[in-house]
TORDREN-125095 format. One record per residue (C-alpha): residue number from 0; residue in one letter; x, y, z. Coordinates in steps of 0.5 Angstrom, whole numbers, plus 500, padded with zeros to 3 digits. Example, Ala and Ser with C-alpha at 12.3 -4.5 7.8 and 13.67 -1.06 7.14 Angstrom:
2
  resi  resn   c1   c2   c3
     0     A  525  491  516
     1     S  527  498  514
***
This chain:
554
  resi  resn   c1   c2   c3
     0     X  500  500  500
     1     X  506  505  502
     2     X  509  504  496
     3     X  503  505  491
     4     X  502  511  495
     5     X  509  514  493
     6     X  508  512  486
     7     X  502  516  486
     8     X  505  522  488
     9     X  510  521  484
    10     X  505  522  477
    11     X  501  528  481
    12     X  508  531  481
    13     X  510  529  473
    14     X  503  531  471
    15     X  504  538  475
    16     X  511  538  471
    17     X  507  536  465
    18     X  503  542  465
    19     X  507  547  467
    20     X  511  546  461
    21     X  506  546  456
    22     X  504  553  460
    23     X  511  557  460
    24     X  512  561  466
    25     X  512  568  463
    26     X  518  572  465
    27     X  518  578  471
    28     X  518  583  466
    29     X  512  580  463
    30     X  508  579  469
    31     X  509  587  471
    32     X  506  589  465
    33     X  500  584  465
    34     X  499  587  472
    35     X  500  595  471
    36     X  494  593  464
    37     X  490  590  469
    38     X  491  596  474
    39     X  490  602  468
    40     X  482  597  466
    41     X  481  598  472
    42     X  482  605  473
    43     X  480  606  466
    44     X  472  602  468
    45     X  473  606  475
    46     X  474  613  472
    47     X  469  611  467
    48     X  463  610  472
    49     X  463  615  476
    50     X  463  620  470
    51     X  457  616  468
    52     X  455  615  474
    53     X  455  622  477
    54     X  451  625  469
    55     X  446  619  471
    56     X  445  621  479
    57     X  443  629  476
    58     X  439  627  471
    59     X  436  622  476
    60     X  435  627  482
    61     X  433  632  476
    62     X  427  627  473
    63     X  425  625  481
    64     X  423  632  483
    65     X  419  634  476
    66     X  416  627  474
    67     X  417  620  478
    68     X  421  616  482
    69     X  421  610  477
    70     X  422  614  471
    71     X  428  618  475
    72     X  431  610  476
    73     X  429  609  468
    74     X  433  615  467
    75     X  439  616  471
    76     X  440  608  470
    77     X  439  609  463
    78     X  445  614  462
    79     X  450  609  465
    80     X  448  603  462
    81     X  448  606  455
    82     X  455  610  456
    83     X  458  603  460
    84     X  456  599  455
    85     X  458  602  449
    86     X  465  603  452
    87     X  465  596  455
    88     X  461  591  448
    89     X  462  585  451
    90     X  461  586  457
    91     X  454  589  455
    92     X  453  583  451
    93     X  453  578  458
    94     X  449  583  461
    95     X  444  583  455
    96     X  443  575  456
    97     X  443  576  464
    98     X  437  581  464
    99     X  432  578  458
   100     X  430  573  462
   101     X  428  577  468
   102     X  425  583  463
   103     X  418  583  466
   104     X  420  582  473
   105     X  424  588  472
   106     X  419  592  469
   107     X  413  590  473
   108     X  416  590  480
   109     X  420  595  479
   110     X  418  600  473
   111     X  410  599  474
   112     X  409  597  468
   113     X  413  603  464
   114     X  415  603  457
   115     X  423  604  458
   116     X  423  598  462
   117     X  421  594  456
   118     X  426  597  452
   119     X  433  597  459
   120     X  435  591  456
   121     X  435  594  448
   122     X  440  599  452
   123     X  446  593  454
   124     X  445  591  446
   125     X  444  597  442
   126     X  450  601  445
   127     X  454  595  444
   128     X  452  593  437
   129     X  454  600  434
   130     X  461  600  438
   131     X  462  592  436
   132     X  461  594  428
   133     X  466  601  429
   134     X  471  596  431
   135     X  469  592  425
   136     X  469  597  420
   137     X  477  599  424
   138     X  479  592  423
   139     X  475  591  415
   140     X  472  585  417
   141     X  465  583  414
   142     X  459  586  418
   143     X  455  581  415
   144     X  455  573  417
   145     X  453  568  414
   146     X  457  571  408
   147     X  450  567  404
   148     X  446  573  408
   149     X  448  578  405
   150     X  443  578  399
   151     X  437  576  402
   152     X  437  580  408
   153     X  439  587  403
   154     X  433  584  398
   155     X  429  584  405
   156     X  431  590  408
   157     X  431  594  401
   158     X  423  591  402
   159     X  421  593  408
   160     X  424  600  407
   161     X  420  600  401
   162     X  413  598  405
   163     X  415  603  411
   164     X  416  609  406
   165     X  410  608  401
   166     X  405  604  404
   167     X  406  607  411
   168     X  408  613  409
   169     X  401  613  405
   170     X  397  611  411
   171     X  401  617  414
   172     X  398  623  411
   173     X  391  620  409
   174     X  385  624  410
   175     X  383  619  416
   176     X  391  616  419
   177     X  390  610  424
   178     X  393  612  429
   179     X  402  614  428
   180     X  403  609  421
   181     X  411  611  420
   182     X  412  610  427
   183     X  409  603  427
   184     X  413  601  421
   185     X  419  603  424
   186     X  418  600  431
   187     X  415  594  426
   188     X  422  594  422
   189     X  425  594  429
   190     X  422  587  431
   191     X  423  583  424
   192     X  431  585  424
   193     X  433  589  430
   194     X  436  584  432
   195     X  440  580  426
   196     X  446  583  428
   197     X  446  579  433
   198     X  449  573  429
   199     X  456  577  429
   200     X  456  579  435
   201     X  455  573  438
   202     X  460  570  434
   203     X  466  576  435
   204     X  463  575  443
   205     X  465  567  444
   206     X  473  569  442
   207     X  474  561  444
   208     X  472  555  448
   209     X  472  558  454
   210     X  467  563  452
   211     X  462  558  449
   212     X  462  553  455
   213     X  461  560  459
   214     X  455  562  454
   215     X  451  556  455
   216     X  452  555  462
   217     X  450  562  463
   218     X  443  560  460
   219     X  443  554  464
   220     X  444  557  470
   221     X  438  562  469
   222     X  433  557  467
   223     X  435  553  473
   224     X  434  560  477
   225     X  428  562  472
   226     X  425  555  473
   227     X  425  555  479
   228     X  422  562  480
   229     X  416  559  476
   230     X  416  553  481
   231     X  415  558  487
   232     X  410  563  483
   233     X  405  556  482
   234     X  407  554  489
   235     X  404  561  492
   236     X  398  561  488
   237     X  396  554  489
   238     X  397  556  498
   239     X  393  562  497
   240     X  398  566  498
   241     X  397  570  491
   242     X  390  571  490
   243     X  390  569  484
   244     X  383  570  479
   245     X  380  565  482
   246     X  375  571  486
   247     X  373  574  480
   248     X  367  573  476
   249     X  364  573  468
   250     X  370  573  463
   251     X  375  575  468
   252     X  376  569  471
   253     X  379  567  464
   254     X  383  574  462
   255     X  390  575  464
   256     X  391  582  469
   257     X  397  584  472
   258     X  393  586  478
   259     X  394  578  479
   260     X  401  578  478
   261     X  405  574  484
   262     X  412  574  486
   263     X  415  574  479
   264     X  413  576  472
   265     X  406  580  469
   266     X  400  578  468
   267     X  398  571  469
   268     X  391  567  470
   269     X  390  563  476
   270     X  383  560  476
   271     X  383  553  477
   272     X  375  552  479
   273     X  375  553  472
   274     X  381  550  470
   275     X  384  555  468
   276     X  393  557  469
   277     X  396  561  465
   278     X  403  562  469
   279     X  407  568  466
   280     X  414  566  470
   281     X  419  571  470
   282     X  417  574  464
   283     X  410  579  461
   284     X  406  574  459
   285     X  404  567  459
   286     X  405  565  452
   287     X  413  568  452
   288     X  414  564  458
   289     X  412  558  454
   290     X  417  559  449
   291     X  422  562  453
   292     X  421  554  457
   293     X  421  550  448
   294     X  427  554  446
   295     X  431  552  453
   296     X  430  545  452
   297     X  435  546  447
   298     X  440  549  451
   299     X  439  544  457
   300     X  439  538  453
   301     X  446  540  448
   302     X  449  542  456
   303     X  447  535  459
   304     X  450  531  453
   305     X  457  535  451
   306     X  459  539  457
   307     X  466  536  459
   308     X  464  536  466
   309     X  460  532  469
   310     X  458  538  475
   311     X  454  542  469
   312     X  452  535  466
   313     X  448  534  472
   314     X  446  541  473
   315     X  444  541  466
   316     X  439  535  467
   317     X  437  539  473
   318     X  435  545  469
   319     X  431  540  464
   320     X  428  537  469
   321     X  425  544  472
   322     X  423  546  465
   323     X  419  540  464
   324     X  416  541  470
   325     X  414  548  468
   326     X  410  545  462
   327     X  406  542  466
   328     X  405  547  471
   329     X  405  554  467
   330     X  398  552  464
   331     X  401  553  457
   332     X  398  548  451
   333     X  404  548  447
   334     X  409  547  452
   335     X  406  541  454
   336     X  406  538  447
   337     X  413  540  445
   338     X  417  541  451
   339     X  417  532  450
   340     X  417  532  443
   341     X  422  536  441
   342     X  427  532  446
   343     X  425  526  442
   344     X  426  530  436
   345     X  433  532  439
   346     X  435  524  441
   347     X  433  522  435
   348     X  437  528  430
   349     X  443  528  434
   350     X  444  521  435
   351     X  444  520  442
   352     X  438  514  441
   353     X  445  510  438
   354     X  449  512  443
   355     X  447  508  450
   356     X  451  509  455
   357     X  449  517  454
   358     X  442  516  452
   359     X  440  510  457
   360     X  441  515  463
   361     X  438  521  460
   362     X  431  517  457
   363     X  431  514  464
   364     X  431  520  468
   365     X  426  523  463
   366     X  421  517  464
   367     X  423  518  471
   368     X  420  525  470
   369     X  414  524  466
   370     X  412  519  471
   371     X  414  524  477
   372     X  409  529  475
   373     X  405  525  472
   374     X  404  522  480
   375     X  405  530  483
   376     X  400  533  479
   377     X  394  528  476
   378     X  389  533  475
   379     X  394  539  472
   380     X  396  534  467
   381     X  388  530  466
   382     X  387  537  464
   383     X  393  540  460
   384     X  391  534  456
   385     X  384  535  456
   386     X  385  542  454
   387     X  390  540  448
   388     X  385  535  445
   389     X  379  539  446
   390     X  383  546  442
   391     X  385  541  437
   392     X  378  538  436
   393     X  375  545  435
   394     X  380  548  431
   395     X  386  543  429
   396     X  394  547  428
   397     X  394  546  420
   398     X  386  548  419
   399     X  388  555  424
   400     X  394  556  419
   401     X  390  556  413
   402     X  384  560  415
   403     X  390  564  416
   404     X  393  564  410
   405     X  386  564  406
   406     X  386  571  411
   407     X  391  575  409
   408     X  392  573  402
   409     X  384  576  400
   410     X  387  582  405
   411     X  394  582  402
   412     X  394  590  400
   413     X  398  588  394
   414     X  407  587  392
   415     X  409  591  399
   416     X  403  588  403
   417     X  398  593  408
   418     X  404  596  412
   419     X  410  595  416
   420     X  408  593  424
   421     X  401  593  422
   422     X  399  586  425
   423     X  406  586  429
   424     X  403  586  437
   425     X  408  591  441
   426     X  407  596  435
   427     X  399  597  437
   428     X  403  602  442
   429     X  402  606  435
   430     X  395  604  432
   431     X  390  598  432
   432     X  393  592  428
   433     X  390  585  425
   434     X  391  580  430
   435     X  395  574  426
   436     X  397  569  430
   437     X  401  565  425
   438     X  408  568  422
   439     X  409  568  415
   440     X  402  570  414
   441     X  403  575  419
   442     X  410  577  414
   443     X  405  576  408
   444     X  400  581  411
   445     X  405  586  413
   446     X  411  585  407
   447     X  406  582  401
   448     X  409  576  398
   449     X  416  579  396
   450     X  418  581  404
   451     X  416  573  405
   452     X  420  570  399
   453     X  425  575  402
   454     X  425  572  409
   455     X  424  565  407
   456     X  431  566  403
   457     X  434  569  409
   458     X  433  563  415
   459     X  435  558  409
   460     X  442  562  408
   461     X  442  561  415
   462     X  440  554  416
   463     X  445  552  410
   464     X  451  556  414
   465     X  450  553  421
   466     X  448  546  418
   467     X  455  547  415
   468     X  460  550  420
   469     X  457  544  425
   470     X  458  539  421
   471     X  464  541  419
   472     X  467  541  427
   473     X  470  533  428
   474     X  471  534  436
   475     X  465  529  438
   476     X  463  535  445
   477     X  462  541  440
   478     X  458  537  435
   479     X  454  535  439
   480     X  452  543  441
   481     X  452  545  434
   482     X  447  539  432
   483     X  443  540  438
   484     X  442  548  436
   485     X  442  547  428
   486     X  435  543  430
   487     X  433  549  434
   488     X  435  554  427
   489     X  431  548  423
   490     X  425  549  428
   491     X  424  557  429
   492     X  426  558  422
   493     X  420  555  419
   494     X  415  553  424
   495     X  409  558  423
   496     X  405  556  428
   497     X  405  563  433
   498     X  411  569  433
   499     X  417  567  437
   500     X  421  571  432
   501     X  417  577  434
   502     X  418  577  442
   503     X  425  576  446
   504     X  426  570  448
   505     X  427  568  442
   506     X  427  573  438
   507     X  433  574  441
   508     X  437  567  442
   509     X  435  565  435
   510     X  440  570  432
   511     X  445  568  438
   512     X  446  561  437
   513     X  446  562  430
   514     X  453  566  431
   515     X  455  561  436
   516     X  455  554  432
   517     X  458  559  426
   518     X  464  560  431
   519     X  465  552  432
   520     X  469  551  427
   521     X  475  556  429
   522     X  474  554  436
   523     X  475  548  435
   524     X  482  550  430
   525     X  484  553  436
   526     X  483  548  440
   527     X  487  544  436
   528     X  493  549  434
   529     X  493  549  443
   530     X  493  541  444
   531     X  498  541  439
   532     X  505  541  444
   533     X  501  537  449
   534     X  503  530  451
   535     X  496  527  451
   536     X  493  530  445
   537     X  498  525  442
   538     X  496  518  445
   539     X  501  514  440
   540     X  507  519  442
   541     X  505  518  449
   542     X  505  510  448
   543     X  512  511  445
   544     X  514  514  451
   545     X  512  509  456
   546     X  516  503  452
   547     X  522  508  451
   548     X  522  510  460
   549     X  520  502  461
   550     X  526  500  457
   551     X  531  505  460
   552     X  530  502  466
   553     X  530  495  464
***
């Protein structure tokens, strides 16, 4: 025993002599000029936010005294965040992700409901984007990714200004304007390519395996947060501890309202005589809350299979295992019906099913899932499913489709549709709009057939791109995250059931993992160019060296 003890420790020394070779040691002089640069950001940030700091504290106090608390903290925050985050992009960008999820929370429980609340998160990413593209313009690299975009989303941008300008400008100066058209529009244009940008500075963000591993534990660690949030808000309404809309009466007991809003998030329904929950978590709405749960499925499944520590794959299972049970307790239809579906669907595209040592655990722990819910909460899911079955028997997704597509092509408005933003739902700030509920009908409605044929271009170019770069990567870890998000790209780029591109999250996380599997194949080129000195990347030159040290000693 002693002596294997001795041999132990004589490997865990090598090993440290190993390392330390590989990583030379930097000299003293390059350690003091790595010391007095992090000294000179640190004065640098410091000296920077006070400035900030200081112009938002008088225009804070200023719009306290004239107007209100809320806003003085819209405003005064406001100024510091736009001037850090144009100074500091990247920075800007971690904090753009970290904030989304909790935007309704933030602005309901803190800003009351005030529209600059909704737009804080546009204050990290904005700011961000113009100093990331002014360094791009600098260094002449292309603005534009994928480079296959580019034509597509000129014809699509060159549409959409084209719609703003004639159709809308139309409606502007009309005898009988419905409400603000041209600000419709450019709100409306806005939400369908605001954040395309994205996709580059997302890819120029994840600078290396280090930053992709921490992208995607981000979003674990805020649907692990988020979810359970979720799970708190269920718990305090189910005690009475929130009131709920179980009190009210006629169509109200069926309507969300803000006034019922609890712990987390906005407006919500809550109103089980009538089997009726409809659960907006941390975010504004219950339907948001629904994708925000789909498009993370996506996340977690990718972290729980590829991540290189066993710590986040356990984690990652964790946060599989909450959004899971959000889908059964937010009151959401769609959840419910793809949050199991998609994770088949994953299984099945990214080859795990083959793979039985990483898939029998997984599935186990999903059967185990099911099976706990199922036990946990039998009425909640009787009725989901009851209430699933009923609104496919009333109206089937592809009848509701093509009743929509009949809709607006007898409504078309002509080549550049009925105007930009007109059936978009955060635009109705600005004028009544059509309720379309279907996406490329909506796009149909507003773009006319041009716009539509533009954008079906663009996700296609997208598709093609990432699908290549992933399959492009030889290491097994980071082709398995790029499989997993290339069929998040699939789903959201031709699904039209609903406008998940129209409203964060996944307006947001579209265009981000779209960037992320884009830059998968130069970290992995990285990746090999740092393995390339060490012993273990080599396991048949580390074989040859045993033999030689065992011969030496015979």
């Amino acid at each position: 025993m002693p002596k294997t003890k001795k041999k132990s420790k004589k490997k865990s020394r090598r090993s440290k002599q190993d390392t330390n070779s590989q990583t030379p040691a930097l000299s003293k002089k390059e350690l003091k000029a790595k010391k007095r640069k992090a000294a000179k950001q640190r004065k640098e940030f410091i000296q920077a936010f006070i400035t900030t700091g200081s112009i938002g504290a008088i225009l804070g106090l200023i719009l306290f005294f004239l107007k209100d608390p809320k806003l003085a903290i819209a405003g005064g925050g406001g100024i510091i965040v736009l001037a850090l985050s144009y100074k500091y992009p990247l920075q800007a960008l971690w904090g753009f992700i970290i904030y989304m999820p909790f935007a309704g929370t933030i602005t309901y429980w803190i800003g009351g409901g005030n529209a600059l609340f909704q737009l804080a998160k546009d204050g990290f990413y904005i700011p961000a984007m113009i100093a990331m593209f002014q360094g791009l313009k600098r260094r002449k690299q292309p603005w534009i990714l994928p480079k296959n975009l580019k034509t597509p989303l000129t014809i699509l941008l060159i549409t959409g200004l084209a719609t703003l300008l004639f159709v809308n400008g139309a409606q502007q100066f009309s005898s009988k304007p419905r409400g603000q058209p041209i600000l419709m529009g450019i709100l409306g244009l806005k939400v369908l390519l605001g954040y395309v940008p994205l996709i580059t500075c997302t890819y120029h963000l994840l600078k290396g395996k280090r930053e992709f591993l921490l992208f995607v534990r981000t979003h674990i660690v805020l649907v692990v947060v988020c979810c359970a949030l979720g799970v708190m808000q269920y718990m305090m309404l189910k005690t009475g501890r929130c009131q709920g809309t179980d009190h009210l009466l006629g169509e109200d007991l069926f309507k969300p309202t803000l006034e019922a809003k609890c712990l987390v998030g906005g407006s919500l329904v809550y109103s089980p005589s009538q089997s009726m929950i409809r659960l907006p978590g941390t975010l504004v709405a219950p339907w948001q809350w629904a994708w925000f749960l789909i498009g993370n499925i996506f996340f977690t499944f990718a972290s729980a299979f590829n991540d290189p520590s066993f710590k986040w794959k356990a984690i990652s299972f964790f946060g599989m295992a909450l959004v899971f049970v959000n889908a059964v307790i937010s009151g959401q239809r769609i959840a419910l019906l793809l949050v199991p579906l998609l994770t088949i669907i994953l299984l099945v595209a990214t080859g795990k099913v083959t793979k039985l040592k990483q898939f029998l655990p997984i599935a186990g722990g999903i059967a185990v899932l099911i099976v706990g819910a199922t036990i946990l909460f039998p009425a909640i899911i009787q009725e989901r499913i009851d209430s699933t079955v009923g609104r496919w028997n009333a109206s089937p997704p592809t009848a509701f489709i093509a009743h929509q597509v009949e809709f607006t092509s007898k409504e078309s408005g002509g080549l550049l549709g009925n105007g930009v933003g007109r059936a978009t739902n955060s635009a109705r700030v600005f004028g009544q709009g059509k309720l379309i509920e279907t996406y490329y009908p909506k796009l149909f409605y507003e773009l006319g057939p041009i716009g539509v044929l533009a954008f079906l271009a663009c996700v296609t170019a997208i598709t093609i791109s990432t699908f290549k770069a992933y399959r492009s990567v030889k290491d097994s870890s980071l082709r398995g995250y790029g499989s997993a998000f290339w069929v998040f790209i699939v789903f959201i780029s031709y699904q039209t059931y609903y406008y998940p591109l129209d409203v964060d999250p996944v307006a947001v996380y579209y265009w981000m993992v779209a960037g992320a599997i884009l830059k998968l194949p130069e970290i992995e080129k990285q990746e090999l160019e740092k393995n390339r000195n060490r012993p273990e990347a080599f396991p048949e030159s580390s074989k040859k060296r045993r033999k030689k040290r065992k011969l030496s000693r015979v």
